[in-house]
N, C-alpha and C positions, 0 to 999 in steps of 0.2 A: 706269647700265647701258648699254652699247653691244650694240646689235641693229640685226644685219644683217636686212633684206628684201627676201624677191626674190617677183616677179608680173612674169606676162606682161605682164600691160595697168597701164597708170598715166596718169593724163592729161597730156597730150594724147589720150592712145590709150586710147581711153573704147568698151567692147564690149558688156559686161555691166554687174555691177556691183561686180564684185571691184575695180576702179579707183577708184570712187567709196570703196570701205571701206577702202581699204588709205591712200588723202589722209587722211580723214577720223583714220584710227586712230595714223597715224607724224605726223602735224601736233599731236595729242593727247599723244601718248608724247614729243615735244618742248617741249612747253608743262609737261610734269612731269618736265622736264628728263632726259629722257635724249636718249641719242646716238643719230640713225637712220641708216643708210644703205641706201637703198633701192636695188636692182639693175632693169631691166626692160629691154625692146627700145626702140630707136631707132624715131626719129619722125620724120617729114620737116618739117624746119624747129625742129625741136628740138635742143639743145645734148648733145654726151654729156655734161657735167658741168653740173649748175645745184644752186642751194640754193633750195629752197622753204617759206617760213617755218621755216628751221629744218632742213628735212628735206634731207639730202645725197642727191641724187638724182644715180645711175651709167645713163647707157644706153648697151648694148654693140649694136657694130655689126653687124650680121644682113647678113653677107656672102654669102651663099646664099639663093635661096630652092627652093621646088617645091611643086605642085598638090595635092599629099596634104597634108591637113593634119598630120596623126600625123608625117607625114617631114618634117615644116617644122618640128611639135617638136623634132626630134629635133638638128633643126640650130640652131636657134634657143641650144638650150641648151649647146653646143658654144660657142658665143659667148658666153653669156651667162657661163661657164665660167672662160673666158680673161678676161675684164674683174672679175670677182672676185678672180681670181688675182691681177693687179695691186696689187688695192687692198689685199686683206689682205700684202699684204706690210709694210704700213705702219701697220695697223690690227688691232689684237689684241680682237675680237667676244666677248663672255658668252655671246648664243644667238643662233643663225640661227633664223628665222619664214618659214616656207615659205607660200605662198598656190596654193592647187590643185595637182591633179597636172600641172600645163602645167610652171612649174618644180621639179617633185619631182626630175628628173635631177641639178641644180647643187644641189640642197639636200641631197640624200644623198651625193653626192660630195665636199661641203665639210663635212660632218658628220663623214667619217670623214677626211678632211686636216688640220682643224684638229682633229680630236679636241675636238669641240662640242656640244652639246645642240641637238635639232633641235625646233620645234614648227611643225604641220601644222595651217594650216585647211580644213578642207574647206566648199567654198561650195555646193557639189553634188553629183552621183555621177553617171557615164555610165548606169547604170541606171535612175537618174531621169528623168534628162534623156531621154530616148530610151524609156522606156516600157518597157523592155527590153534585151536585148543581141539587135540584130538583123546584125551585120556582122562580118568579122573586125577591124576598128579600134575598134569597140563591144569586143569583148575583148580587144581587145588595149588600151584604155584603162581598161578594170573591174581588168586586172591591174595598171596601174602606179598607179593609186590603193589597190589594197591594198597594193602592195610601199612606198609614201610613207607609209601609216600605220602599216605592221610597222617600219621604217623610224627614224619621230618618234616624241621621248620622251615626247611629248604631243601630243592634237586637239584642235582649236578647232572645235567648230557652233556655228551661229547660234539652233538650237531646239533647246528636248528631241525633236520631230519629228525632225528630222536625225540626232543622237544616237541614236534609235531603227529608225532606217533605217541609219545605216553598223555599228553592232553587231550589228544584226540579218542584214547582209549580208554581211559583210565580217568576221564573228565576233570582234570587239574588245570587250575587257575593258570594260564599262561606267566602270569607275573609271578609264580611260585616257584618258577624254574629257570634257573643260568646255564648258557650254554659255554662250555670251555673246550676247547677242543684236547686229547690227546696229545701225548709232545713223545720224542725220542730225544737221547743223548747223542747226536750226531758223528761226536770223535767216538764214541765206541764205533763205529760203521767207516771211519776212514783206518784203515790197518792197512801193511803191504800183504797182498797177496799172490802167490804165484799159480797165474791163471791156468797154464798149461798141466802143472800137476791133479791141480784140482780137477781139472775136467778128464786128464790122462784117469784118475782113480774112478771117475764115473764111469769110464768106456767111453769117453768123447773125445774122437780123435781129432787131429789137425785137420782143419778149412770143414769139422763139422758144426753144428748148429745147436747150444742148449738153450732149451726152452725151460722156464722153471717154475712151479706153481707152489704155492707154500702155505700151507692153512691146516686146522683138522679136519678128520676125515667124517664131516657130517654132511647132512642136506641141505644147508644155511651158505655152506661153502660155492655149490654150484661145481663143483669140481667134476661131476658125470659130464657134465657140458664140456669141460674143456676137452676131456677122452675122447670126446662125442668127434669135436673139435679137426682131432690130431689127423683121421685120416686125409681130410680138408688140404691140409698142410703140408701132408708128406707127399701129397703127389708133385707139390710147388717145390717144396725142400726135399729129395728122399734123402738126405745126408743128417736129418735131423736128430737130435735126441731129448727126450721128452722126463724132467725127472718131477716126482711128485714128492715134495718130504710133509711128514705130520703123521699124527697116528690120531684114530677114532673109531666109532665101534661102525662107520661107514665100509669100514677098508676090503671088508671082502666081498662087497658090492659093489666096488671099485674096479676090484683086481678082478671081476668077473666080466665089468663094462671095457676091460682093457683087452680081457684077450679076446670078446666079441666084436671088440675093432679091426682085427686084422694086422694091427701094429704093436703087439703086445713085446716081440723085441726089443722094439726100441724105448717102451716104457718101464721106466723105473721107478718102482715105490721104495723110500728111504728109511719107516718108519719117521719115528721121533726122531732127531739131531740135537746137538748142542746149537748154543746163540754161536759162537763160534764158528761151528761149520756152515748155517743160516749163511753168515757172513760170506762166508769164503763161497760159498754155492753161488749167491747173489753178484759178489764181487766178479764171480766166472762167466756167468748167465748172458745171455745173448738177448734175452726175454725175460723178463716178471709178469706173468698172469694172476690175477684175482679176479676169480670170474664168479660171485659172492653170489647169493638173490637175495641175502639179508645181510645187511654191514652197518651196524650204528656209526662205525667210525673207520676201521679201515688200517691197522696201521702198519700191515705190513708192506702198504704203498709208500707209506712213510719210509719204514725198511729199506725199500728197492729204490728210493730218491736216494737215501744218504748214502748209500754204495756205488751210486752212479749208474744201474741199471733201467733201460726203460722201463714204463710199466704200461700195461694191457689192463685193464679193469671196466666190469661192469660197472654202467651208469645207475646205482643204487645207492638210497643211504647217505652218510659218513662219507662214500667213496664220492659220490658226484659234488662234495665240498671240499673234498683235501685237492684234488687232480682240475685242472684246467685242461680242457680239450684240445688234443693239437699245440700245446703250449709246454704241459709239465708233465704231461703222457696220453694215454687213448684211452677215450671210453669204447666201449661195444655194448651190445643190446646184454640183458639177463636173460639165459637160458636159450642163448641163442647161437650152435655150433658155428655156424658159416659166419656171425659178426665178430666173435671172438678168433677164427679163422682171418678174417679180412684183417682184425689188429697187428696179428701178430705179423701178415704179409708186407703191414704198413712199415712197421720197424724192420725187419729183415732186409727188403726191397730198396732200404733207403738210409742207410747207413749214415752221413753225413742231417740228415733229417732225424733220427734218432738220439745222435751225441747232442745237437741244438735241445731233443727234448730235456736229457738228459742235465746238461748246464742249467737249464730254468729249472729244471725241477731242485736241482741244489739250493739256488738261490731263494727260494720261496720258503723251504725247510727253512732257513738260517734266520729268517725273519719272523715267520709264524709259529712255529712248532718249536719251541724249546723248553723246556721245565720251567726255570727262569720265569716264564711269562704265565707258566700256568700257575704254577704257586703263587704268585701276586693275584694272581684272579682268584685261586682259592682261599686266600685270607681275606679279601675281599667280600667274600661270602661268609666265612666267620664271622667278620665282623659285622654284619648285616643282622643277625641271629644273635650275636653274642649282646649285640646293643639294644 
């Protein structure tokens, strides 16, 4: 089968985590032999044309830009548009695979050019995301995500969560929508890592305690909750240290909730990281918190399983399907210092009760979350569309 794909972000240009799932899913869909070609924006010091294991990777040139972000879409895909055009001229597609409403413009547009089957994953909602619709680009993005799912002959969530959040909002046939879950490559998250540097390079000495939360730095994250959190903690641990990696335009509302905690010492924001140090932080971590109040899906709990760290997360979303309570890590309440407090006292307090969690949670990855499985579900769905 040849399938076309288009997303904003692809790496290099790593935002969220629709880049990480879309490598992860056309590297898969190549490996069971079909044909990918993936569309997205241009990278500075990246090739418009490259092949990556497999995957025929297009980036169009983003000859415009501007301040508004909706109007940067809008341009974005204007380009992205014309560099499609191109290719199919040469290249006769089964189904286009849209990923978010960022590119829903080029994917409905070539939907009805090439007279093609379209399928739409949604990775999240602007109504999620934002707690509400507070803006006019807030509605004016709630509308181009329903106009991308009235749109595609089919949806892709990552949870029945999701699934029940866009039918429920967005009034869509329940039988219109498959849920697939997320998946991570596992062996990238088994590497040797040398715990004691890594934590020596943070400021975490010997018999101290890292705690580690890993996400962007927005409202969606819940992240003010877990600062809120720390002093809870430190009076239990005061040997603790606290580090925060991500970057987002939250950070200095962050860094303002940190040092009104009183423990601003012992916190540390990392900015961005590489997946690399991700790794090695996680690998080091005493703790993994995601303390979200919005998660379609969750995966850097996935993350913290394949590393072997526990993980703390709120019972939201995405998260309260990947995680088994007491089994393969902890829920705590959303938005709640003292319950995300008590998780974290749950793993520290009980050492031998964490490594247990720790072992199931591997084992559950190994079975449920592999690409492997996802890509057979996604051609699955082509085929559904395609027939």
């Amino acid at each position: 089968m040849k399938v076309g794909k288009l997303t904003w972000e692809f790496p290099p240009r790593v935002v969220g985590g629709i880049a990480r799932h879309c490598e992860g899913l056309a590297k898969a869909l190549v490996q069971q032999n079909h044909e990918v070609h993936l569309f997205t924006l241009d990278f500075p010091g990246s090739p418009n044309y490259e092949e990556m294991d497999g995957v025929k990777v297009y980036r169009a040139s983003t000859e415009l830009g501007h301040p508004n972000f909706l109007t940067w879409v809008l341009l974005f895909n204007h380009f992205l548009t014309k560099r499609m055009a191109d290719v199919t001229q040469s290249i006769d597609f089964d189904v286009m695979h849209v990923h978010d409403w960022l590119a829903a413009f080029s994917g409905i547009s070539f939907k009805h050019y090439l007279k093609k089957p379209m399928v739409l994953t949604v990775h999240s909602t602007e109504v999620g995301r934002a707690q509400g619709l507070h803006s006019p680009d807030s509605f004016s993005i709630n509308g181009i995500e329903w106009w991308a799912m009235y749109e595609a002959n089919r949806v892709i969530v990552c949870s029945q969560s999701m699934k029940n959040e866009i039918c429920g909002h967005f009034n869509l046939p329940l039988d219109k929508v498959d849920v697939i879950p997320n998946a991570i490559d596992a062996t990238k998250y088994q590497t040797s890592v040398d715990r004691g540097s890594v934590r020596q390079r943070y400021g975490v000495g010997y018999g101290e305690k890292l705690i580690l939360c890993v996400g962007r730095l927005v409202p969606q994250k819940g992240i003010e909750y877990f600062i809120r959190a720390i002093p809870h903690i430190a009076k239990r641990y005061p040997e603790a240290k606290f580090i925060i990696v991500g970057e987002g335009w939250s950070r200095d509302i962050l860094e303002a909730e940190a040092r009104a905690s009183g423990q601003n010492r012992k916190i540390q924001f990392t900015g961005f990281a590489s997946d690399q140090e991700v790794i090695s932080l996680m690998t080091s971590a005493d703790v993994l918190v995601v303390p979200s109040v919005y998660e379609p899906f969750g995966i850097v709990a996935l993350e913290g399983m394949a590393t072997g760290v526990p993980v703390v997360a709120s019972q939201v979303g995405g998260l309260s399907e990947v995680i088994e309570h007491d089994r393969t890590g902890l829920f705590v309440f959303p938005r709640s210092p003292e319950s995300i407090a008590w998780g974290i006292d749950r793993v520290l307090s009980d050492p031998d009760h964490a490594k247990w969690l720790t072992e199931n949670a591997k084992e559950k990855l190994h079975k449920a979350y592999s690409w492997e499985a996802v890509a057979m579900k996604t051609v699955d769905v082509y085929r559904k569309v395609v027939e």
